[in-house]
Backbone and ligand atoms as CSV (ligand in chain L), in Angstrom:
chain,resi,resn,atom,element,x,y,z
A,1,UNK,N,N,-15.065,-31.641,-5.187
A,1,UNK,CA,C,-15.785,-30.817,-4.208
A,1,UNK,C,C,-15.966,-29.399,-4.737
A,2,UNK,N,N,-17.244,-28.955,-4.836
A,2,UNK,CA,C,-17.464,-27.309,-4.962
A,2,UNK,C,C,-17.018,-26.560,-3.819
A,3,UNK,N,N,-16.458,-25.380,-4.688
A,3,UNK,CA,C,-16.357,-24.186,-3.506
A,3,UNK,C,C,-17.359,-23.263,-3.430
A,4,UNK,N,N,-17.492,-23.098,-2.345
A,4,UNK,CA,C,-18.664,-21.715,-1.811
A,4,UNK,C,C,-18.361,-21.097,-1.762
A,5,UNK,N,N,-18.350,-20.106,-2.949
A,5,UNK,CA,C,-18.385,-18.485,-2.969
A,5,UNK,C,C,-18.880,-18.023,-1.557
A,6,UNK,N,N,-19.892,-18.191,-1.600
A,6,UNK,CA,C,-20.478,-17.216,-0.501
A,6,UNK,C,C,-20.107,-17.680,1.215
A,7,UNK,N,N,-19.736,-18.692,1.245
A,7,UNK,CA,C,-18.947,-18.623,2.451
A,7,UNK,C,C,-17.517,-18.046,2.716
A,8,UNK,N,N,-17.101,-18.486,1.556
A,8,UNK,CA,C,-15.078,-17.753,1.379
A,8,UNK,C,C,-15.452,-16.146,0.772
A,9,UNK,N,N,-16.076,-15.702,0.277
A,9,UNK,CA,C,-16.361,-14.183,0.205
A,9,UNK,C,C,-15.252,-13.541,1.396
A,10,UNK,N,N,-16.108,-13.311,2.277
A,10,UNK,CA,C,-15.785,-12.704,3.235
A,10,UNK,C,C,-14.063,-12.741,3.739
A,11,UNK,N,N,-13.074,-13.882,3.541
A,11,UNK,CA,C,-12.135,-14.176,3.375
A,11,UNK,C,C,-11.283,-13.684,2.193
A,12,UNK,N,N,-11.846,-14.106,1.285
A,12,UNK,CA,C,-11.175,-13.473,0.304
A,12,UNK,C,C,-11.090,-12.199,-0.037
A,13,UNK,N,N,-12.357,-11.328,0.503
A,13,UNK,CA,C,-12.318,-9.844,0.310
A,13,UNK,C,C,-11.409,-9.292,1.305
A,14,UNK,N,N,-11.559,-9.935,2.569
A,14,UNK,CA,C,-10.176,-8.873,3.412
A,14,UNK,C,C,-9.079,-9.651,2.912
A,15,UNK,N,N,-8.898,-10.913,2.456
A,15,UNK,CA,C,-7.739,-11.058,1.374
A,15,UNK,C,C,-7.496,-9.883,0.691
A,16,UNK,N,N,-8.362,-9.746,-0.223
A,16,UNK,CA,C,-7.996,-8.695,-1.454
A,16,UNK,C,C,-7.650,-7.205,-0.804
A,17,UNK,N,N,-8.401,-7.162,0.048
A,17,UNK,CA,C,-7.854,-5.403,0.623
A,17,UNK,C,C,-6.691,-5.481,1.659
A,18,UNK,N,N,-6.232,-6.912,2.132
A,18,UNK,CA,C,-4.706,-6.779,2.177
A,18,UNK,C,C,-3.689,-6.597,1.428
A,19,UNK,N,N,-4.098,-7.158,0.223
A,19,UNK,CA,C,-3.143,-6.891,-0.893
A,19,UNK,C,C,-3.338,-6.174,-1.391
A,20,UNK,N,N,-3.880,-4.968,-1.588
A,20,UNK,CA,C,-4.211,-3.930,-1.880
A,20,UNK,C,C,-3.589,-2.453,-1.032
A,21,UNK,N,N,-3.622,-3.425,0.539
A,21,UNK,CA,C,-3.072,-2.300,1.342
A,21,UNK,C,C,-1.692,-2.364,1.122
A,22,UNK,N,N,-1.458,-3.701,0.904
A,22,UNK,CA,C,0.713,-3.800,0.985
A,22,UNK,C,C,1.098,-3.275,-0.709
A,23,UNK,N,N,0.112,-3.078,-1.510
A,23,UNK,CA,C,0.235,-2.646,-2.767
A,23,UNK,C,C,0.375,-1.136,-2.546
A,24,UNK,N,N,-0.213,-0.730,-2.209
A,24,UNK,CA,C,0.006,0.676,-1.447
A,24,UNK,C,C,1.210,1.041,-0.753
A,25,UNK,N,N,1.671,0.122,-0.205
A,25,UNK,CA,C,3.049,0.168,0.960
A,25,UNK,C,C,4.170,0.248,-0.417
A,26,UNK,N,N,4.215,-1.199,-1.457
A,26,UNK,CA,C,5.278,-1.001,-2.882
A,26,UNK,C,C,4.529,0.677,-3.326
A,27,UNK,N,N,3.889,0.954,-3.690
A,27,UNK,CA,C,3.733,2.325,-4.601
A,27,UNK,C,C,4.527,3.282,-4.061
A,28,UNK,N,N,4.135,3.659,-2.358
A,28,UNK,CA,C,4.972,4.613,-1.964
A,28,UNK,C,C,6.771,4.514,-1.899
A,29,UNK,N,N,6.887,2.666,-1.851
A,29,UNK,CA,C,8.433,2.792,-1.900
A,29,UNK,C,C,8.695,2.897,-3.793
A,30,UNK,N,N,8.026,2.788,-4.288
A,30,UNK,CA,C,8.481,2.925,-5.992
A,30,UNK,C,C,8.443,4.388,-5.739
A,31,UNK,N,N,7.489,4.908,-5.588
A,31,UNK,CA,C,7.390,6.528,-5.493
A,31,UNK,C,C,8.148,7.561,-5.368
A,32,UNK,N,N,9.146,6.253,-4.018
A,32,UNK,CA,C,10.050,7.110,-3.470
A,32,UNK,C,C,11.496,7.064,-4.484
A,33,UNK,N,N,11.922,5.952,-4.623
A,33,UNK,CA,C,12.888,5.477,-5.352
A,33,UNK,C,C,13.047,5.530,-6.947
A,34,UNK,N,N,12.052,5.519,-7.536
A,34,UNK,CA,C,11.759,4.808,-9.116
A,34,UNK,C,C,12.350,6.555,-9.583
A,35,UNK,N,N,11.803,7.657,-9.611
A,35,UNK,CA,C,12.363,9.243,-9.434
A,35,UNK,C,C,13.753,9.492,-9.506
A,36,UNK,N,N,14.116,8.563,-8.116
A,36,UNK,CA,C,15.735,8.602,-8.244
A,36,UNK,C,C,16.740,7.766,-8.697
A,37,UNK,N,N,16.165,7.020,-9.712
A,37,UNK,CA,C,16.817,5.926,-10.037
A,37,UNK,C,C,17.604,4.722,-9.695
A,38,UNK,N,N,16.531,4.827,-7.945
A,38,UNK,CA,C,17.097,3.310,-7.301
A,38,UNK,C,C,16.255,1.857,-7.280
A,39,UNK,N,N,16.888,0.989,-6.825
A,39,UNK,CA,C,16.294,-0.232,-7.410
A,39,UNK,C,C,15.575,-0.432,-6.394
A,40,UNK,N,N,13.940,-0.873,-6.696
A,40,UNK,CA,C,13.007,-1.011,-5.826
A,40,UNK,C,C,12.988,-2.451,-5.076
A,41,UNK,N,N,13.622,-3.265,-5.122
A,41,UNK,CA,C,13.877,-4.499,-4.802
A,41,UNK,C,C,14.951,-4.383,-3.193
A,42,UNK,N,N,16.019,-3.088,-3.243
A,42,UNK,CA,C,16.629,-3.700,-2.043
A,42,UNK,C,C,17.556,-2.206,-2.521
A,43,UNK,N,N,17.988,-1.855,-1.647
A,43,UNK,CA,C,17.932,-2.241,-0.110
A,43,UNK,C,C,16.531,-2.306,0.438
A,44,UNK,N,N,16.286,-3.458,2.134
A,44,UNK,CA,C,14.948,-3.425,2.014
A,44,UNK,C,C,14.716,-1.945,2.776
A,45,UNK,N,N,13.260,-1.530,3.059
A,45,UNK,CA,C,13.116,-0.449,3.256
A,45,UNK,C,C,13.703,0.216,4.463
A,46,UNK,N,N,13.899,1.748,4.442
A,46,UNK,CA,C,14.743,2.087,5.563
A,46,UNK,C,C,14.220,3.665,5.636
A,47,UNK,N,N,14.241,4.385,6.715
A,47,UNK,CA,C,14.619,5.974,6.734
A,47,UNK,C,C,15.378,6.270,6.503
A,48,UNK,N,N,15.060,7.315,5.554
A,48,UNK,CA,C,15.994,8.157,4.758
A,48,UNK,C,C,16.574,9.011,5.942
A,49,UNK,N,N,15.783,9.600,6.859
A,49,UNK,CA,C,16.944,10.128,7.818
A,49,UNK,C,C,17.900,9.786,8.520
A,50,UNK,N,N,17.653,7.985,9.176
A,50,UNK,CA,C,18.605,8.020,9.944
A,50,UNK,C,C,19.132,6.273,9.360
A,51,UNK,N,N,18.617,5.674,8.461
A,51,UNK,CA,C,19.212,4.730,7.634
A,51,UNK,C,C,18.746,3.657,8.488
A,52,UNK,N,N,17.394,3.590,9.408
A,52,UNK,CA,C,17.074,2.402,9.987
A,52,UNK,C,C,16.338,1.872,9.381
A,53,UNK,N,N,16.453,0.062,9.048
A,53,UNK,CA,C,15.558,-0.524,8.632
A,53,UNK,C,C,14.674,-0.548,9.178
A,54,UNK,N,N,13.347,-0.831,8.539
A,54,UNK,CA,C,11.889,-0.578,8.929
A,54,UNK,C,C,11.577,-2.113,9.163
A,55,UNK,N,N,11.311,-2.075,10.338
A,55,UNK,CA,C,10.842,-3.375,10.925
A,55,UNK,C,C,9.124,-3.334,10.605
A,56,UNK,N,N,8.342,-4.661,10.969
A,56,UNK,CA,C,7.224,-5.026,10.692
A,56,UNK,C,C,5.931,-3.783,11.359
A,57,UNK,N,N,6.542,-3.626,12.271
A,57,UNK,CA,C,5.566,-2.230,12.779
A,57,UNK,C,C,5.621,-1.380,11.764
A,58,UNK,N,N,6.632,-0.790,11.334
A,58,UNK,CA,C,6.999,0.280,10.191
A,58,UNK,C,C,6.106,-0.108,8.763
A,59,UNK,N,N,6.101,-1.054,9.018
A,59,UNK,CA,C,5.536,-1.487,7.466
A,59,UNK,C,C,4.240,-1.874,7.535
A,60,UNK,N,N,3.268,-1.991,8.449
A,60,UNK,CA,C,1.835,-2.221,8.676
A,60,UNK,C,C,1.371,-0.840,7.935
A,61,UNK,N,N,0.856,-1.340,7.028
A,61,UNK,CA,C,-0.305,-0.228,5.951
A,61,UNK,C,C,-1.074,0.813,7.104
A,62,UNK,N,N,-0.700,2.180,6.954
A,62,UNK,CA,C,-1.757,2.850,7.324
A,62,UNK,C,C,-1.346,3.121,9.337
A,63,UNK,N,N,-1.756,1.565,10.038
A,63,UNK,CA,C,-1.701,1.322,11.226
A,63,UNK,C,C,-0.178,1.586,11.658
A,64,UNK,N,N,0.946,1.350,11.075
A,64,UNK,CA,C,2.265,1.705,11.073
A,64,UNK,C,C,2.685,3.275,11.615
A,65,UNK,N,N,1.808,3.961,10.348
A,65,UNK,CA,C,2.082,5.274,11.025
A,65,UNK,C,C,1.639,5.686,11.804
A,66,UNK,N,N,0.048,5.249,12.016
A,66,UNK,CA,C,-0.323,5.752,13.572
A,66,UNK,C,C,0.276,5.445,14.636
A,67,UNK,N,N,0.936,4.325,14.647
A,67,UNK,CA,C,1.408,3.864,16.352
A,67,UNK,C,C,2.845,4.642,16.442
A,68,UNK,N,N,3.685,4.720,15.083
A,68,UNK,CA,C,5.095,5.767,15.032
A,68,UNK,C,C,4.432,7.318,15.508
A,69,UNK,N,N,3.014,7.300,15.507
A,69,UNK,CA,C,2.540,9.002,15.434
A,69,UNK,C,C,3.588,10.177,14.632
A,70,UNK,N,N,3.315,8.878,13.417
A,70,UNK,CA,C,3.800,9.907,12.068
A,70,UNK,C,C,4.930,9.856,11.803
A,71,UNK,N,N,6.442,9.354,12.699
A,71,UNK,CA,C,7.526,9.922,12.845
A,71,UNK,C,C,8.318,8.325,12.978
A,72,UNK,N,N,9.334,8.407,12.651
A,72,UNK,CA,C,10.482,7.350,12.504
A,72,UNK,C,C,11.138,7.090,13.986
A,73,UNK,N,N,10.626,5.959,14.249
A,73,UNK,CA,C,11.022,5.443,15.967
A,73,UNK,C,C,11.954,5.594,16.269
A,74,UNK,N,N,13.149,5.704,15.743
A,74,UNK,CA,C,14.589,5.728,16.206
A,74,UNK,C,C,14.958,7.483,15.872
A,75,UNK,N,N,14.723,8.253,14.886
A,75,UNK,CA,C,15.269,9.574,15.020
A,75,UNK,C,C,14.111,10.481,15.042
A,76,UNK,N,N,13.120,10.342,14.757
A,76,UNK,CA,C,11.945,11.052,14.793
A,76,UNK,C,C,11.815,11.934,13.742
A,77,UNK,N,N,12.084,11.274,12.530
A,77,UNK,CA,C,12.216,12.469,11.317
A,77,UNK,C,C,10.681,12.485,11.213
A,78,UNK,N,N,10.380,12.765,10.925
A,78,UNK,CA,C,8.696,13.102,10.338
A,78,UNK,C,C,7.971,12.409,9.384
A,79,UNK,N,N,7.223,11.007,9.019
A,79,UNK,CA,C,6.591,10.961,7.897
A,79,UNK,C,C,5.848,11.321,7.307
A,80,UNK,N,N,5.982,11.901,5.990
A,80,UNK,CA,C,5.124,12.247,5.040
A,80,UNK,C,C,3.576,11.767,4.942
A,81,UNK,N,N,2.346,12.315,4.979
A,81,UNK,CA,C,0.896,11.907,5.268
A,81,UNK,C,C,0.152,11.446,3.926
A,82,UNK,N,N,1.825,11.730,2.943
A,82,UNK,CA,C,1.437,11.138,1.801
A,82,UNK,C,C,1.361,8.822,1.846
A,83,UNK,N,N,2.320,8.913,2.436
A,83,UNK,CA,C,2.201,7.289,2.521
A,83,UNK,C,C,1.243,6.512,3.167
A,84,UNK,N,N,0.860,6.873,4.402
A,84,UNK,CA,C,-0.761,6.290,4.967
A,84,UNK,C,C,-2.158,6.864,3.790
A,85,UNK,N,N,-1.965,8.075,3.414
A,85,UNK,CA,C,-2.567,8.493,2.104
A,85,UNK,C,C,-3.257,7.526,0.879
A,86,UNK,N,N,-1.637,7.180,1.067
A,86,UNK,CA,C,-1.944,6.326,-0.554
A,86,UNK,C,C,-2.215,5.016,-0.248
A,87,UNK,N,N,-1.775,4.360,1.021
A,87,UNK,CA,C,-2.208,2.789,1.256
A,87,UNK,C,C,-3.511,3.100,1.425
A,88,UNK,N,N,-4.054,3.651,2.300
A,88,UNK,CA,C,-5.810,4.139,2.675
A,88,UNK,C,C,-6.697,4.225,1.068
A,89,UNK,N,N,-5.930,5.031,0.256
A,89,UNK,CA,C,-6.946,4.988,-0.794
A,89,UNK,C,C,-6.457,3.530,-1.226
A,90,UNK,N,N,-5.697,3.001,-1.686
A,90,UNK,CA,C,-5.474,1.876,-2.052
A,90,UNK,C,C,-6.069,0.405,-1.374
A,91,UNK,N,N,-6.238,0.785,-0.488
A,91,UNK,CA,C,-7.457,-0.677,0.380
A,91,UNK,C,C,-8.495,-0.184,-0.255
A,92,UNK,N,N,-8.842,0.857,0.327
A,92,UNK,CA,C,-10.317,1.470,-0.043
A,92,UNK,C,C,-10.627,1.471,-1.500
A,93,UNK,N,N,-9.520,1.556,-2.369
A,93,UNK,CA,C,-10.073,1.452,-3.621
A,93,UNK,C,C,-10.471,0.218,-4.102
A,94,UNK,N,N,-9.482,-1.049,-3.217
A,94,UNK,CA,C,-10.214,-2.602,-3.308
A,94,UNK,C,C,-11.197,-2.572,-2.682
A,95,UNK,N,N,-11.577,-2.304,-1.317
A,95,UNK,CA,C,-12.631,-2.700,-0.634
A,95,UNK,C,C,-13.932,-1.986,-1.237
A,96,UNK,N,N,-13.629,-0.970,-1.869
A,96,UNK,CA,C,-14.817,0.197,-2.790
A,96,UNK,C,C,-15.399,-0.905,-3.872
A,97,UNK,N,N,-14.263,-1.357,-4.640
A,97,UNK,CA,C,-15.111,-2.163,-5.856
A,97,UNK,C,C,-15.540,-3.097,-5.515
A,98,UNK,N,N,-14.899,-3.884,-4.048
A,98,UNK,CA,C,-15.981,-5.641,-3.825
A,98,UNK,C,C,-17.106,-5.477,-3.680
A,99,UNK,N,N,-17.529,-3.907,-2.903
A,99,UNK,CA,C,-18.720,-3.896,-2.529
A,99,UNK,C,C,-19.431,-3.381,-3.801
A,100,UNK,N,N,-19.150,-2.858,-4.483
A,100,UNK,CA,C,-19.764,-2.518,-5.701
A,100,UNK,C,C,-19.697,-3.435,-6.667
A,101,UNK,N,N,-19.293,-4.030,-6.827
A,101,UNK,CA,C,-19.134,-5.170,-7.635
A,101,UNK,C,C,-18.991,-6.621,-7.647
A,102,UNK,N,N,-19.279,-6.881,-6.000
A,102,UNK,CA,C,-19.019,-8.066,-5.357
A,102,UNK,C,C,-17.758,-8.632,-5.871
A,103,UNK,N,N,-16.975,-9.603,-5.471
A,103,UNK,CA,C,-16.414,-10.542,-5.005
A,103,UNK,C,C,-15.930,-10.620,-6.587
A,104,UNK,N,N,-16.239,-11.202,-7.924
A,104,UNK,CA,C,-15.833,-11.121,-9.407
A,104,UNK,C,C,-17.046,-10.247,-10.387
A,105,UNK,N,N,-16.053,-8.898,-10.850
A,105,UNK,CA,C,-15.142,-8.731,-10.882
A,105,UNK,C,C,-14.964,-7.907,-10.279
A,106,UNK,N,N,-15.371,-7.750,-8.833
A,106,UNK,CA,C,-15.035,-6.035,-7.987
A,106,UNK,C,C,-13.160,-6.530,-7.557
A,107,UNK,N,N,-12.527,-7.809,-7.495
A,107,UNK,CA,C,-11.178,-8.180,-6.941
A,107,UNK,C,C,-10.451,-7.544,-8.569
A,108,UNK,N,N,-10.753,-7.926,-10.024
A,108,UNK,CA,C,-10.127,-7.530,-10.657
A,108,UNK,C,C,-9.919,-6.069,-10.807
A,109,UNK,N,N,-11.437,-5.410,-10.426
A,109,UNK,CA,C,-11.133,-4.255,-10.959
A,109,UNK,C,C,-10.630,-3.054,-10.107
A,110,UNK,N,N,-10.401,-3.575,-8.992
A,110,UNK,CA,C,-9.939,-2.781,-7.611
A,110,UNK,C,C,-8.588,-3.244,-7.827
A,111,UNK,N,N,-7.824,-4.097,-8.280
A,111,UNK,CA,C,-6.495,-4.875,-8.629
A,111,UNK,C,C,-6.424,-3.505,-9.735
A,112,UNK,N,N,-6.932,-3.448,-10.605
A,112,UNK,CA,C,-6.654,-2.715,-12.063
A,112,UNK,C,C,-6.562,-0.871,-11.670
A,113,UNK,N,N,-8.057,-0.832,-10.628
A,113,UNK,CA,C,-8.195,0.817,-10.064
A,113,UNK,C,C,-6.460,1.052,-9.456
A,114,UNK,N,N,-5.650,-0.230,-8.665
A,114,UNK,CA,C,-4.719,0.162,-7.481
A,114,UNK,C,C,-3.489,0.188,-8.430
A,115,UNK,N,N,-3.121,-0.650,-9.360
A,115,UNK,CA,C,-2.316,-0.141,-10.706
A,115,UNK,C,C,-1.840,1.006,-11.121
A,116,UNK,N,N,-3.283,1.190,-12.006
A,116,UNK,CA,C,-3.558,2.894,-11.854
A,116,UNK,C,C,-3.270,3.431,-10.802
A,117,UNK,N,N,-3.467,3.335,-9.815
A,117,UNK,CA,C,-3.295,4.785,-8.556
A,117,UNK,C,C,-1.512,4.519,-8.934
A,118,UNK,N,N,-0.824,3.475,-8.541
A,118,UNK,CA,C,0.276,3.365,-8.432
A,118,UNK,C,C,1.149,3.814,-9.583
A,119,UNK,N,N,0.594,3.694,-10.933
A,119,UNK,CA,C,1.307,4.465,-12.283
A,119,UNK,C,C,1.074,5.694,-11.838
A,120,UNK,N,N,-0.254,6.226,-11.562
A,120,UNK,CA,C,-0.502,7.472,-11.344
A,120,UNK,C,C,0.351,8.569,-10.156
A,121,UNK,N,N,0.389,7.399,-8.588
A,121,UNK,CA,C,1.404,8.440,-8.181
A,121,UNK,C,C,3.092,8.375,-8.237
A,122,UNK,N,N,3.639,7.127,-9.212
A,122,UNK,CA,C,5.036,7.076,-9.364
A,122,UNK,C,C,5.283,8.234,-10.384
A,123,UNK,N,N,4.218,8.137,-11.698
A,123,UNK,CA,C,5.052,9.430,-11.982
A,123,UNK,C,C,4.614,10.645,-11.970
A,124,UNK,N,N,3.675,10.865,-10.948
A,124,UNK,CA,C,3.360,12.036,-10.295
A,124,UNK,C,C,5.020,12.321,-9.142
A,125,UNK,N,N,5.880,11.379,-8.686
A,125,UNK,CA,C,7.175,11.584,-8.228
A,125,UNK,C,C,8.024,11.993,-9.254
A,126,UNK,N,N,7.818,11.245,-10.400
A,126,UNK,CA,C,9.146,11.565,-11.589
A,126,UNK,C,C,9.121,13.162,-12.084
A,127,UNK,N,N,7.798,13.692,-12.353
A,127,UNK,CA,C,7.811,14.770,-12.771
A,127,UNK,C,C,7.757,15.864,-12.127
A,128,UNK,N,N,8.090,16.093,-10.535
A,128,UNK,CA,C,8.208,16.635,-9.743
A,128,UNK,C,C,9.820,17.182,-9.709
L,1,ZN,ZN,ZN,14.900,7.574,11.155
């Protein structure tokens, strides 16, 4: 059986700019950690102010911080406008190349652009 591109398109592209957005979600936790020489694997993610794990609300790309209105549900430390920041460009930098490049190779090269962003802002943390 053939597959239809052009019907699964549309699927696969908000595929790709999901993974693009949760690629965004790892950058900012490498960002945060990779600097200080902790292991990006675990503990899983938490506030640094008050040591609560970040449940599934917490971790929705972008939409996370709007519904916290910026701030950590349990102590209200403040989040940084750098992390909705970088997931936002990071969808957008997938969803930028499908449309420019349709469907192959706008998935590789929005995969390759979100890389880059992510080398780019981990050690934009290290050298800080
Ligand atoms: Zn907190």
């Amino acid at each position: 059986m053939e597959i239809d591109l052009t019907v699964l398109a549309p699927f696969l592209s908000s595929y790709f700019v999901l993974v693009a957005l949760m690629a965004g979600s790892f950058i900012n936790l490498a960002a945060d950690r990779v600097p200080r020489g902790e292991s990006v694997m675990r503990p899983r993610s938490h506030c640094r102010a008050c040591g609560r794990q970040l449940n599934v609300i917490d971790l929705l790309p972008v939409v996370g911080y709007a519904l916290r209105g910026a701030r950590c549900a349990t102590c209200k430390a403040p989040i940084g406008l750098a992390a909705p920041l970088v997931e936002a460009t990071s969808g957008g930098t997938m969803l930028g190349a499908l449309v420019w490049l349709g469907l192959w190779p706008g998935a590789l090269v929005g995969l390759a652009l979100v890389v880059l962003l992510g080398a780019g802002v981990i050690a934009a943390g290290i050298r800080d």
